[in-house]
Backbone as CSV, one residue per row, in Angstrom:
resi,resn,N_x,N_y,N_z,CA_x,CA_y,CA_z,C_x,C_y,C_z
1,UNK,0.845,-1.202,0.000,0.000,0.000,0.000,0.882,1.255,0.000
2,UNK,0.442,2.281,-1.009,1.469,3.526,-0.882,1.312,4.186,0.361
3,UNK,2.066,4.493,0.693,2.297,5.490,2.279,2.170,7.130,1.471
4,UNK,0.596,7.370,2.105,0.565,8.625,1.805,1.106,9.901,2.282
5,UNK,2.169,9.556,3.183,2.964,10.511,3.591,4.275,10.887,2.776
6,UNK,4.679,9.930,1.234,5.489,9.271,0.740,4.924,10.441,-0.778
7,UNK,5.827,10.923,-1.066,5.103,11.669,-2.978,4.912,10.365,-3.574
8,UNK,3.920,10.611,-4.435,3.664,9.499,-5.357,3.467,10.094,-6.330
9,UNK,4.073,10.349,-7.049,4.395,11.086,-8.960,3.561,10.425,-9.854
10,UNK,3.296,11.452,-11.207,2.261,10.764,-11.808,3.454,10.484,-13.087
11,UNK,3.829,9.552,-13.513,4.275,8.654,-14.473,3.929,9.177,-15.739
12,UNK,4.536,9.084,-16.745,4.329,9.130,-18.345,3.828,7.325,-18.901
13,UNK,3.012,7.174,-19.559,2.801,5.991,-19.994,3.648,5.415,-20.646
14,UNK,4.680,6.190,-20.881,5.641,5.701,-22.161,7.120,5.011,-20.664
15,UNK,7.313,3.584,-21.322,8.471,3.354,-20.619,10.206,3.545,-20.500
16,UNK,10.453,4.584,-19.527,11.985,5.148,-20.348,12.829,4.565,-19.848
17,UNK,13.654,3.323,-20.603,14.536,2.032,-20.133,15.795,2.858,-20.910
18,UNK,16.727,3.315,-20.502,18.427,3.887,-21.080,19.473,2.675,-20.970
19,UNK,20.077,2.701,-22.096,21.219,1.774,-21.966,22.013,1.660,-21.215
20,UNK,22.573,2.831,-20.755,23.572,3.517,-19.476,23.059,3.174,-18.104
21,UNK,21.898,2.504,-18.050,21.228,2.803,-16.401,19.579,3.149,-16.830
22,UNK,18.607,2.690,-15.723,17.517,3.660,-15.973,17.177,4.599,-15.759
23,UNK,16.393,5.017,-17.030,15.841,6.728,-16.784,14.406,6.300,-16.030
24,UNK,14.693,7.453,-14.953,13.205,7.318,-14.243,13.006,8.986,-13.828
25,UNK,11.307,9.017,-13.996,11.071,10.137,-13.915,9.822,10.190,-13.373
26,UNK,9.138,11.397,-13.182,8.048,11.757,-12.108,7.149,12.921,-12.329
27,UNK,6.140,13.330,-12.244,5.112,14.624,-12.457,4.745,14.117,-10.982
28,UNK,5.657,15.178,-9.682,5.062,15.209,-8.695,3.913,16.338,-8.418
29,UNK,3.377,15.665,-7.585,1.669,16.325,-7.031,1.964,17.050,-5.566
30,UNK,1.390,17.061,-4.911,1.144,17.737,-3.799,1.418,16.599,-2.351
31,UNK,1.296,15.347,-2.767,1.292,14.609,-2.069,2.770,14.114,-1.412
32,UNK,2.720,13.800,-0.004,3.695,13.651,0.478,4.910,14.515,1.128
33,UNK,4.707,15.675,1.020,5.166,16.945,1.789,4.661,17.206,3.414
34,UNK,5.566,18.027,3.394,5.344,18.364,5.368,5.073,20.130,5.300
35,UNK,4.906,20.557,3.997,4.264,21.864,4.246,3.221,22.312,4.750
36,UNK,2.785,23.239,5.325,1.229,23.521,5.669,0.809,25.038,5.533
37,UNK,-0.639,24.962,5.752,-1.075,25.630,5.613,-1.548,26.074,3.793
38,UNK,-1.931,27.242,3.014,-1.605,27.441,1.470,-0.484,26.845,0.699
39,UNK,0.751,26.182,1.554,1.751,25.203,0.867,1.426,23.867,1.103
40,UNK,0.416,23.777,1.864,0.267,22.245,2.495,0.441,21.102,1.053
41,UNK,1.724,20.127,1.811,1.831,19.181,0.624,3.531,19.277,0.314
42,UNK,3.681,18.713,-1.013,5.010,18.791,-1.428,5.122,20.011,-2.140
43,UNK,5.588,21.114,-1.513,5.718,22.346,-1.772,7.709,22.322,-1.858
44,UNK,8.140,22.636,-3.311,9.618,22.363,-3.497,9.583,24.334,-4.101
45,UNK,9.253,24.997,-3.413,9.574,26.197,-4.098,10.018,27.073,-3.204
46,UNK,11.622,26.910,-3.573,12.295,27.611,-2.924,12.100,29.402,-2.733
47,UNK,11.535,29.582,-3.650,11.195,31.221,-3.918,9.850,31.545,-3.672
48,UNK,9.122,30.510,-2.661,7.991,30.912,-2.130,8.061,31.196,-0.717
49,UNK,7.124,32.073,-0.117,7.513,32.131,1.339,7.426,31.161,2.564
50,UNK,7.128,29.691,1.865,7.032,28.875,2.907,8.317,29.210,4.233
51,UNK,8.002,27.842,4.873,8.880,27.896,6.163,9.946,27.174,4.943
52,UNK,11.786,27.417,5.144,12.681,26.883,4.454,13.165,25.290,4.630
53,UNK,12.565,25.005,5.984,13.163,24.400,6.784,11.951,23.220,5.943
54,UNK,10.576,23.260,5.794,9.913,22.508,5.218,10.645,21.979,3.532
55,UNK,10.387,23.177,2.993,10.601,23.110,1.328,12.219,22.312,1.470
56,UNK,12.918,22.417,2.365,14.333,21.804,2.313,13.967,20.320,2.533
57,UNK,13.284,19.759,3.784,12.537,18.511,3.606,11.725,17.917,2.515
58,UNK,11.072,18.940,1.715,10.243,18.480,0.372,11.410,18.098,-0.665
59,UNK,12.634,19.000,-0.512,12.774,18.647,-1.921,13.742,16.781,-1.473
60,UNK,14.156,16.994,-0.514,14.849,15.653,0.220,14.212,14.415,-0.020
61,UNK,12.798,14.760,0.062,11.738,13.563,-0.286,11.915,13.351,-2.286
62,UNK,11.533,14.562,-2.571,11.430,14.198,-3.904,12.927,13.534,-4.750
63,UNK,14.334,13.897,-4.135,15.549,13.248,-4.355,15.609,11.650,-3.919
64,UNK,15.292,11.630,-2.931,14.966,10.099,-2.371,14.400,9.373,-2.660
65,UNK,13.188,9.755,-3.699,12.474,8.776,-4.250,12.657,8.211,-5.355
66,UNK,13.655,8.932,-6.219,14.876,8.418,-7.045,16.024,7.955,-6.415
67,UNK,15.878,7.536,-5.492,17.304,7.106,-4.566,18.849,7.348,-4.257
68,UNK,18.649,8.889,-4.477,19.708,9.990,-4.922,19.712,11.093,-3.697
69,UNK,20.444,11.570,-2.865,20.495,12.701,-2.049,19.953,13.587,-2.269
70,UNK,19.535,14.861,-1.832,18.949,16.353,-1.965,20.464,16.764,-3.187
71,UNK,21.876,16.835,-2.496,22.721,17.970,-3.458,22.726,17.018,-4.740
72,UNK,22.152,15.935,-4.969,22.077,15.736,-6.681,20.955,16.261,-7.193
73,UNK,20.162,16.907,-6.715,18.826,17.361,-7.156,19.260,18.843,-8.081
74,UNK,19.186,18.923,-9.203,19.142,20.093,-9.814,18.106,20.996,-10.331
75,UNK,18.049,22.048,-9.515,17.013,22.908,-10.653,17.350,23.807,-10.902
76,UNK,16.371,24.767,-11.179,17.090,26.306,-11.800,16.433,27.212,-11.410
77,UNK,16.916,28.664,-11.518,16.255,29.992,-11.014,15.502,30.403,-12.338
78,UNK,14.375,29.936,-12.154,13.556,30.134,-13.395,12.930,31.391,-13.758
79,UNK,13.376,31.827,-14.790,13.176,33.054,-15.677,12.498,33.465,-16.446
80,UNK,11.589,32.588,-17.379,10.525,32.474,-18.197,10.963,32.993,-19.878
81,UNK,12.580,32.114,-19.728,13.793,32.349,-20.910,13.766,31.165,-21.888
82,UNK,14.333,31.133,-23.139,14.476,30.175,-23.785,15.893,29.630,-23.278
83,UNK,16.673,29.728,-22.330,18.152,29.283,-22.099,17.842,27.867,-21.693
84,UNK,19.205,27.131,-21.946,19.656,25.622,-21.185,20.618,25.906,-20.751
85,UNK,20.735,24.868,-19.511,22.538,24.851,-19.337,22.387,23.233,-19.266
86,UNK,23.651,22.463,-19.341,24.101,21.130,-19.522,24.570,21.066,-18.031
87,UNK,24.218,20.309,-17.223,24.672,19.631,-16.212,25.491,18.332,-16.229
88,UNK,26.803,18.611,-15.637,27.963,17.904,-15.881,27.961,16.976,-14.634
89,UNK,29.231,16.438,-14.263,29.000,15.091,-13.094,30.165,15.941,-12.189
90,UNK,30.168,17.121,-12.370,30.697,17.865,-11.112,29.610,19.051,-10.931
91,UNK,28.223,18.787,-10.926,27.644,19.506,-10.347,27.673,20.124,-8.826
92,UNK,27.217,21.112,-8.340,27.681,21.834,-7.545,26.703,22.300,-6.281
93,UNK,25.212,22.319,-7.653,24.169,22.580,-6.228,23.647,23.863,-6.635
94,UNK,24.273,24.218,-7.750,23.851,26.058,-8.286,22.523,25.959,-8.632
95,UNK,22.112,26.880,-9.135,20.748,27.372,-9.598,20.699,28.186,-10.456
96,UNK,21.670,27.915,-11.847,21.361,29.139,-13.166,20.089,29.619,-13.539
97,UNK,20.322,31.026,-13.718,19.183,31.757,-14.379,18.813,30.702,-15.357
98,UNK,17.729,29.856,-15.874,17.396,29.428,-16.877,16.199,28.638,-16.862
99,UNK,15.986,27.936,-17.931,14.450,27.614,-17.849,14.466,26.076,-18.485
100,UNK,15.389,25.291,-18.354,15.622,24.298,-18.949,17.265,23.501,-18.953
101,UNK,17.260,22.144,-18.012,18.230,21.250,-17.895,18.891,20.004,-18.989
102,UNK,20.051,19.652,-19.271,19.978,18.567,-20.323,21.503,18.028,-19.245
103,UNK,21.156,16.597,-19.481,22.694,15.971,-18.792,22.583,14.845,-19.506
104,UNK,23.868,13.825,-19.280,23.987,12.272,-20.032,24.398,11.171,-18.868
105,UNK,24.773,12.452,-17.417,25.227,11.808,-16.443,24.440,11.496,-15.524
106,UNK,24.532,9.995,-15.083,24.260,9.431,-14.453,24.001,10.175,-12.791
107,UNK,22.951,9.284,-11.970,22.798,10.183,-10.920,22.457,11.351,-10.393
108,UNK,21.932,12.094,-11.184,21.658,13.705,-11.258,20.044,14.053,-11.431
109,UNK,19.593,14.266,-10.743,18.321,14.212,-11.066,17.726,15.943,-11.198
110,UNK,17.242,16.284,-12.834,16.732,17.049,-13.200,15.444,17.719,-12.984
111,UNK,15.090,18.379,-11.965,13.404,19.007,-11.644,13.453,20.320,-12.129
112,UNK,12.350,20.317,-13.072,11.913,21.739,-13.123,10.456,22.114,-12.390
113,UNK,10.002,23.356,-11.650,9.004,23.453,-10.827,7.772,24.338,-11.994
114,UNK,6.572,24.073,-11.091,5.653,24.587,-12.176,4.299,24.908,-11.036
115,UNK,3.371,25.747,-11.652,1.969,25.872,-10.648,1.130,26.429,-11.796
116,UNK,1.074,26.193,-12.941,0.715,26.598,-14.236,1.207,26.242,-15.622
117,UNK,2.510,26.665,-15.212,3.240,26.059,-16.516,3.456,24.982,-16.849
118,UNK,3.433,25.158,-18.068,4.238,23.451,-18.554,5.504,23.017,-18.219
119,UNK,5.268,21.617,-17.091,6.720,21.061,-17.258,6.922,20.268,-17.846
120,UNK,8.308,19.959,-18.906,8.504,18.720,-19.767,9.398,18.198,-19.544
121,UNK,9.198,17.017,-19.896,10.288,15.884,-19.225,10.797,15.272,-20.712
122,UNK,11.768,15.377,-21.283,12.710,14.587,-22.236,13.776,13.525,-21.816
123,UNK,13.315,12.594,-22.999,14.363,11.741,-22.946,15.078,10.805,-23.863
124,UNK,16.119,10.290,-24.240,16.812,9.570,-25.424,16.676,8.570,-25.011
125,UNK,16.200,7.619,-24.530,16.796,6.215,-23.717,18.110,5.304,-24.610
126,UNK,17.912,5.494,-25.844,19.586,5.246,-26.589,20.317,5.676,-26.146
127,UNK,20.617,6.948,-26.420,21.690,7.812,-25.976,21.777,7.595,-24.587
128,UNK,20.995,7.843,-23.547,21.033,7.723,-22.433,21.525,9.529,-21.778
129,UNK,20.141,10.057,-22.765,20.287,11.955,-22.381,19.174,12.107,-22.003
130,UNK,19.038,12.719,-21.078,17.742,13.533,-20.460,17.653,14.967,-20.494
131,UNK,16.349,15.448,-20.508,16.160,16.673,-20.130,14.884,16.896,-19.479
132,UNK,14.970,18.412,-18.769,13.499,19.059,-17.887,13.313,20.141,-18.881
133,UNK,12.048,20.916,-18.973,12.016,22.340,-19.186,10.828,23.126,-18.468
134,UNK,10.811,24.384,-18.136,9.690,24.426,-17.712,8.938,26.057,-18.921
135,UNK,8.039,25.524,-19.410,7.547,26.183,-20.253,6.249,26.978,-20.597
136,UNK,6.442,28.066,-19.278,5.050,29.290,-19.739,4.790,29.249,-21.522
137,UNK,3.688,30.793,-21.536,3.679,31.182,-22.590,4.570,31.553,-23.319
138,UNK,5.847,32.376,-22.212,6.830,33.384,-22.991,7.772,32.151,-23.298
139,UNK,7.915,31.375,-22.739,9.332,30.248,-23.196,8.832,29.411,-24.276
140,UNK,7.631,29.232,-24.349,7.415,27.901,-25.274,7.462,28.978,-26.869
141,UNK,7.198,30.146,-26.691,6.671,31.407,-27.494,8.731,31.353,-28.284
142,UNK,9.306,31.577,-27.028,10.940,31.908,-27.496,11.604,31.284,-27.769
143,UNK,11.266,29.623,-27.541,12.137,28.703,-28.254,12.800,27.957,-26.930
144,UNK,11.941,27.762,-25.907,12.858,27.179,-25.145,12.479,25.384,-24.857
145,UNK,11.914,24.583,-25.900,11.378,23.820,-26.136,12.190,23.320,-27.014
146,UNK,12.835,24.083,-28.432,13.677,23.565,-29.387,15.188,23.643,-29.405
147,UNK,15.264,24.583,-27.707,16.593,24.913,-27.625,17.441,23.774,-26.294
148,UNK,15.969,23.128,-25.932,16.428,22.276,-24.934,16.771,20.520,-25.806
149,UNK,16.129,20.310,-26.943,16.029,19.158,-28.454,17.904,19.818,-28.310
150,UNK,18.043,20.808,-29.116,19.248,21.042,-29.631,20.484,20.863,-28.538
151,UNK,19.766,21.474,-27.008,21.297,21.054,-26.063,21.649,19.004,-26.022
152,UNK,19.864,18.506,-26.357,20.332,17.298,-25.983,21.219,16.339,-27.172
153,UNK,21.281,16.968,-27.968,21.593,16.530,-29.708,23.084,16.628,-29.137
154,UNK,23.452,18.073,-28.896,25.137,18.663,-28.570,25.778,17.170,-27.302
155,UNK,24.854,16.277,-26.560,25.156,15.207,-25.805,25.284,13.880,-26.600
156,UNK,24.814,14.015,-27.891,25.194,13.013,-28.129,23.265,12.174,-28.878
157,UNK,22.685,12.769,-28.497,21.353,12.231,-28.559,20.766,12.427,-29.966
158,UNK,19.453,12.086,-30.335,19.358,11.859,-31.841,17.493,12.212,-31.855
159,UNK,17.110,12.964,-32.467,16.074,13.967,-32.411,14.687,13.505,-32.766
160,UNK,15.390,12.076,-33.901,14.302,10.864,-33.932,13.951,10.469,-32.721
161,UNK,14.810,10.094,-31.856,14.898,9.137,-30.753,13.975,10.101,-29.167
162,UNK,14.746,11.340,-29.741,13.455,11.654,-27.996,12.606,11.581,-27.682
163,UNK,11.935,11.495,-26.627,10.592,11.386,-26.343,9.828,12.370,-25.511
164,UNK,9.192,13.213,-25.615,8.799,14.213,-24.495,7.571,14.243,-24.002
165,UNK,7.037,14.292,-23.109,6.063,14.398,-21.976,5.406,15.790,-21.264
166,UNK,4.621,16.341,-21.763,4.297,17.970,-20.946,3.294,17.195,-20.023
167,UNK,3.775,17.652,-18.577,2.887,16.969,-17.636,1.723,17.861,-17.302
168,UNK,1.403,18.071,-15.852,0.408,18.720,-15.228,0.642,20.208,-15.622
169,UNK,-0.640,21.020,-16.072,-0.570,22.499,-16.484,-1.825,23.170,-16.619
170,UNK,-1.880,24.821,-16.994,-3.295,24.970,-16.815,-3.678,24.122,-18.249
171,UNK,-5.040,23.901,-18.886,-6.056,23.818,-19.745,-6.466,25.205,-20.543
172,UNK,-6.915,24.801,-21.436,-7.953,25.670,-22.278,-8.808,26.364,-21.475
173,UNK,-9.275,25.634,-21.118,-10.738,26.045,-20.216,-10.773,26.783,-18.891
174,UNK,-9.479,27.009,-18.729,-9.111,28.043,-17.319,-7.954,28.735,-17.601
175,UNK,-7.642,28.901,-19.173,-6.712,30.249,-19.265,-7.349,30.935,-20.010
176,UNK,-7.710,32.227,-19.632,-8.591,33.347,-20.097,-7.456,34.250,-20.046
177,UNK,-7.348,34.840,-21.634,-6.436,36.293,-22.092,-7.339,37.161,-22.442
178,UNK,-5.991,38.440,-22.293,-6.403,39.836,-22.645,-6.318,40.042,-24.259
179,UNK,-6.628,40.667,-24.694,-6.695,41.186,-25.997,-5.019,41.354,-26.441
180,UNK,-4.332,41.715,-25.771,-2.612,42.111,-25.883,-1.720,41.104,-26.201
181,UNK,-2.414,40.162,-25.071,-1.954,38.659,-25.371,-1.669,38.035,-26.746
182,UNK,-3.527,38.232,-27.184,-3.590,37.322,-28.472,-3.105,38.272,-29.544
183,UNK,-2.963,39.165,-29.627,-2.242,40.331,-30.569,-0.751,39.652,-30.823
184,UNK,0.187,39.578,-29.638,1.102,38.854,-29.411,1.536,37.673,-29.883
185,UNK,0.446,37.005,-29.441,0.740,35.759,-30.530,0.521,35.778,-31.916
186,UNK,-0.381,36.477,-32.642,-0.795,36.305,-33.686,0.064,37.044,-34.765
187,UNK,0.325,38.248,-34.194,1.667,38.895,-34.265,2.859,37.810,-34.956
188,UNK,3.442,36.804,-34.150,4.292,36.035,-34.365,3.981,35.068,-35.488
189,UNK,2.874,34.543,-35.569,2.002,33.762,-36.344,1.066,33.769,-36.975
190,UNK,0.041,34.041,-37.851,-1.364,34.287,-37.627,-2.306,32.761,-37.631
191,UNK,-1.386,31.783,-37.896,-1.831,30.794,-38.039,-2.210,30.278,-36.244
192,UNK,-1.572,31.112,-35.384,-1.602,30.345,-34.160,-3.019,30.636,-33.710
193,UNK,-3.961,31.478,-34.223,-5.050,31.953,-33.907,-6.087,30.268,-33.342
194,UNK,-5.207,29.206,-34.292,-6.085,27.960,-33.856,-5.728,27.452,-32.278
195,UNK,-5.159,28.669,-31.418,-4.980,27.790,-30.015,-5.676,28.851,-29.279
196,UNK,-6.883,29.795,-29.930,-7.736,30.654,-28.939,-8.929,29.971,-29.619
197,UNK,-9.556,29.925,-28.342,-11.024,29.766,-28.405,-11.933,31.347,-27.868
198,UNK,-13.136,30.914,-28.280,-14.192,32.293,-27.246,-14.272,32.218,-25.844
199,UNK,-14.467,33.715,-25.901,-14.495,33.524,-24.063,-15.680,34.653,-23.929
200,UNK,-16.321,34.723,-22.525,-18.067,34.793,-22.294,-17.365,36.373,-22.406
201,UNK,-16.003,36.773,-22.397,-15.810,38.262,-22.018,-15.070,38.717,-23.649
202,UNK,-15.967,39.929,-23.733,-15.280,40.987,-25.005,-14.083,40.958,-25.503
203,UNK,-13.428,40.607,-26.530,-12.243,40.752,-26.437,-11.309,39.759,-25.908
204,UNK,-11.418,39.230,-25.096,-10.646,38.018,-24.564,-10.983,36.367,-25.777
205,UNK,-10.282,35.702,-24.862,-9.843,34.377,-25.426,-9.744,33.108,-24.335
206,UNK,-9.528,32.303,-24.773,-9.265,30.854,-24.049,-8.399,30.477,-24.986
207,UNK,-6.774,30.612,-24.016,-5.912,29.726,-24.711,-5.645,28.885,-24.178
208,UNK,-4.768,28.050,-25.499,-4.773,26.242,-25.209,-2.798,26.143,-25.464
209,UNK,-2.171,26.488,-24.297,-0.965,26.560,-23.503,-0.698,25.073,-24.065
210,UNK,-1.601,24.046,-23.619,-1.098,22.670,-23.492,-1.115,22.093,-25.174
211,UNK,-1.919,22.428,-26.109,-1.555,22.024,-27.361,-0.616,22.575,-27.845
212,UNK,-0.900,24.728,-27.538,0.950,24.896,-28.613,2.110,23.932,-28.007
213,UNK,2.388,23.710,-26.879,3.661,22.709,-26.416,3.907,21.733,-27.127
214,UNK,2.883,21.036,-27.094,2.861,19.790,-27.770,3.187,20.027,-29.387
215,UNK,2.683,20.952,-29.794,2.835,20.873,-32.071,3.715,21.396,-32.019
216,UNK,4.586,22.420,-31.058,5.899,22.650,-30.787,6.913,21.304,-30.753
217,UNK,6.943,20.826,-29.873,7.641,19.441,-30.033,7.589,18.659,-30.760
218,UNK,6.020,18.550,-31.372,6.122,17.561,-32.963,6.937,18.211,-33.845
219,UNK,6.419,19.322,-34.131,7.058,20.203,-35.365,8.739,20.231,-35.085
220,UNK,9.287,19.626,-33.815,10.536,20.181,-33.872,11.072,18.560,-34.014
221,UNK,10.592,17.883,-34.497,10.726,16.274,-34.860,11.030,15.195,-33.801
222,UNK,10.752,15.700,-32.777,10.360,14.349,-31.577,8.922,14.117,-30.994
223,UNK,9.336,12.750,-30.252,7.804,12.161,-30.091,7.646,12.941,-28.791
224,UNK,6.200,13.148,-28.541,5.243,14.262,-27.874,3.947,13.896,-27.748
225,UNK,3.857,14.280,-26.200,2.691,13.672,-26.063,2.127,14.283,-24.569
226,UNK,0.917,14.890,-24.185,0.966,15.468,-22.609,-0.165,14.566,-21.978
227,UNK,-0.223,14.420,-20.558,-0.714,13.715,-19.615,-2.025,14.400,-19.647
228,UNK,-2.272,15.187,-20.790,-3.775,15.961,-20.221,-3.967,16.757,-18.794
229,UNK,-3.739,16.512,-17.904,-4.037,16.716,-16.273,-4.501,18.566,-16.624
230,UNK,-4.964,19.036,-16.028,-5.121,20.852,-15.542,-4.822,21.376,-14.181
231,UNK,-3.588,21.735,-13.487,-3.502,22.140,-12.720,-4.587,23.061,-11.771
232,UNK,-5.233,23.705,-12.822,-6.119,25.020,-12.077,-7.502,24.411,-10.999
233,UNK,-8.166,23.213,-11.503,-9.497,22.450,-10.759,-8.685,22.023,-9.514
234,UNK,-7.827,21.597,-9.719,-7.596,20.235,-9.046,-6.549,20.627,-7.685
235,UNK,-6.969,21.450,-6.562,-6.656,21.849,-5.681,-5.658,20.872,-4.508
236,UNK,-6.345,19.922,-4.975,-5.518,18.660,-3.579,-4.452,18.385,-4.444
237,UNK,-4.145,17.681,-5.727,-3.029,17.453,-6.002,-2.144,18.001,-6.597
238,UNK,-2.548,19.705,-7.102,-1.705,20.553,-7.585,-1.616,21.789,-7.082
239,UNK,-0.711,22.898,-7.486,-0.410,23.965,-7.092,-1.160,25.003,-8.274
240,UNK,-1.708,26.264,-8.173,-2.096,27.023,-9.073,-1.567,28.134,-8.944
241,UNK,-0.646,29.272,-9.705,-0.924,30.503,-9.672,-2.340,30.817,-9.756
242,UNK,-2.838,31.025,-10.537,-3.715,31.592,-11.453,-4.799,31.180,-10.506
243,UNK,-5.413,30.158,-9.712,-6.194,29.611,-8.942,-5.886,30.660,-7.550
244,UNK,-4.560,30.831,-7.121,-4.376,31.216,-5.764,-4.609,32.949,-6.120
245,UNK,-4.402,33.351,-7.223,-4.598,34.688,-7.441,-6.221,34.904,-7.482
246,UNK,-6.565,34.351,-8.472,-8.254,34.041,-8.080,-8.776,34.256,-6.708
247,UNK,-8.290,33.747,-5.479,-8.588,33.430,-4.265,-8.139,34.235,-3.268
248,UNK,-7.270,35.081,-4.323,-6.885,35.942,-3.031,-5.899,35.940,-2.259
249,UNK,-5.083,34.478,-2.593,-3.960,33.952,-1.711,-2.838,34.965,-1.882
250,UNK,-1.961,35.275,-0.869,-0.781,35.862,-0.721,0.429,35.281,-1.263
251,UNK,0.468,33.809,-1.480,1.448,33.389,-1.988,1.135,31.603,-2.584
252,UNK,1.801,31.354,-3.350,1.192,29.901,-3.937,2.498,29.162,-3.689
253,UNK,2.515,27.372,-3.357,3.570,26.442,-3.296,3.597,25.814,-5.075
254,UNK,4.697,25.336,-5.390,4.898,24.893,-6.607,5.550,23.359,-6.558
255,UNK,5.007,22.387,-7.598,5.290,20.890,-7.607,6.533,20.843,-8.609
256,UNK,6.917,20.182,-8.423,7.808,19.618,-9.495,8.014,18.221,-9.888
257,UNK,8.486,18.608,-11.374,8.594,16.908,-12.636,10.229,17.170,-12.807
258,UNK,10.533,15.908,-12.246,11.895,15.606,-12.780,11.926,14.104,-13.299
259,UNK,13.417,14.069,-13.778,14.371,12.961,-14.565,15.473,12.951,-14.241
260,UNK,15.601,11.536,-13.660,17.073,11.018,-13.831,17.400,9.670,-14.202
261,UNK,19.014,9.677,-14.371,19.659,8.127,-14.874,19.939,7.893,-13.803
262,UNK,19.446,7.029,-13.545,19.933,5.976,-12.474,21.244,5.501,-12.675
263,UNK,21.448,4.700,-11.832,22.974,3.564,-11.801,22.649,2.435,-11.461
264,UNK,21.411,2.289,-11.525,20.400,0.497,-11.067,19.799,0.130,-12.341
C-alpha cells in the first residue's frame, strides 16, 4: 500500500529504459510533503515564502524517491527564458538563471518546478540523455522547447529518438487572455489563432498553452505527447498561480517533474 505521507508522482505511460542505467522520472503532485497551511503538501519552491526548513525537507523527499540525495537534485532559477545549461558530473548545487536542464550523467536528477506552466520531461533512452524544461507562454513562445532538443543533440542524442512528456498544467478552459496577449501571438504567427477559443468576455480568449507545447515538439521532430491533467481544478493534487490569485492567496507552493539516470 502507498504510504501517503510518501510523494507518489504521476508517471508518463511511455516506458523510459536507457542503456547507461535507468531513466526514471516523475510529475510530482502535492502529495507527500510536510508543508502547511496554502503550501500544504510537497511544496519544493524555494522562492515561495514557505517555512525553508519545510521546502528543504520536500525537496529531500522528492531526491529520495529516485534514490539519490537532496545535493544531486538540480534545478534552476527560473526566468521564463528560452536558455539551457548542460549539467555535468561535477555539479555543484547552483541554480542558473534558466528555464531548462539537459545531462547524459548518471545520478543527477533534473526538476523543473511549475503551478501553471508546462513542465517537460525529455528523454533519449539510446543515448542515455535527459532533459526538464519548464515552459510558460513566454518560453514555449521563445524557443525554449527547441533549444532544450538542440542542447540534448550537442550530448550526443538523436532527435528521432526523444521522447517528451508535458505533464500537469493549466487547460484551455481556465486560461482566459487579454486582448494584448492574443495580438502577441498572432503577431508572431497568424496561423496560431487555432490555439484561442471564445471567451463569455469581449475581447478576450481561451488559450490552449497545453496544445501549442505539444505541435511545438512535434514540429521540432520528436515524439510528444501530454498527460492531459489541468492544474487550475484540481486543488488537492496541484499547485495554481492563477487559482491562488483568483482566491486571493498571498502566496502559492509549486510541484515539481523531474528525470534522472539511475545507476540500477
Amino acid at each position: 500500500m502507498q504510504d501517503e505521507h510518501m510523494p507518489l508522482p504521476i508517471e508518463s505511460p511511455l516506458l523510459w529504459q536507457g542503456s547507461n542505467g535507468v531513466i526514471r522520472h516523475g510529475f510530482f503532485t502535492r502529495q507527500g510533503g510536510v508543508s502547511q497551511g496554502i503550501y500544504r503538501g510537497l511544496n519544493v519552491g524555494i522562492g515561495s515564502n514557505d517555512d525553508q526548513d519545510a521546502v528543504t525537507e520536500n525537496r529531500t523527499r522528492v531526491a529520495n524517491w529516485f534514490g539519490l540525495p537532496l545535493e544531486r537534485l538540480a534545478t534552476v532559477h527560473q526566468i521564463h527564458s528560452p536558455d539551457v545549461t548542460t549539467v555535468e558530473s561535477n555539479y555543484d548545487g547552483a541554480r542558473p538563471q534558466c528555464d531548462a536542464l539537459v545531462t547524459r550523467t548518471p545520478g543527477i536528477v533534473l526538476g523543473v518546478l511549475s503551478a501553471d506552466c508546462g513542465p517537460i520531461l525529455f528523454s533519449d533512452p539510446e543515448a542515455g540523455v535527459i532533459g526538464a524544461a519548464h515552459a510558460g507562454w513566454k518560453g514555449a513562445l521563445g524557443g525554449v522547447l527547441e533549444n532544450t532538443i538542440e542542447a540534448m543533440e550537442k550530448l550526443g542524442a538523436r532527435r528521432e529518438h526523444i521522447m517528451a512528456c508535458l505533464g500537469p498544467s493549466i487547460s484551455q478552459a481556465n486560461y482566459e487572455v487579454g486582448p494584448e496577449f492574443i495580438d502577441r501571438f498572432l503577431s508572431f504567427d497568424p496561423a496560431y489563432q487555432t490555439y484561442f477559443a471564445e471567451s463569455h468576455n469581449t475581447g478576450h480568449a481561451m488559450f490552449d498553452l497545453q496544445r501549442l507545447t505539444v505541435d511545438r515538439l512535434l514540429n521540432a521532430g520528436v515524439k510528444a505527447h501530454s498527460l492531459g491533467i489541468c492544474t487550475y481544478p484540481d486543488a488537492e493534487r496541484f499547485f495554481s498561480y492563477r487559482r491562488t490569485t483568483h482566491a486571493a492567496e498571498p502566496d502559492y507552493g509549486r510541484q515539481i517533474s523531474a528525470i534522472a539516470i539511475t545507476e540500477s
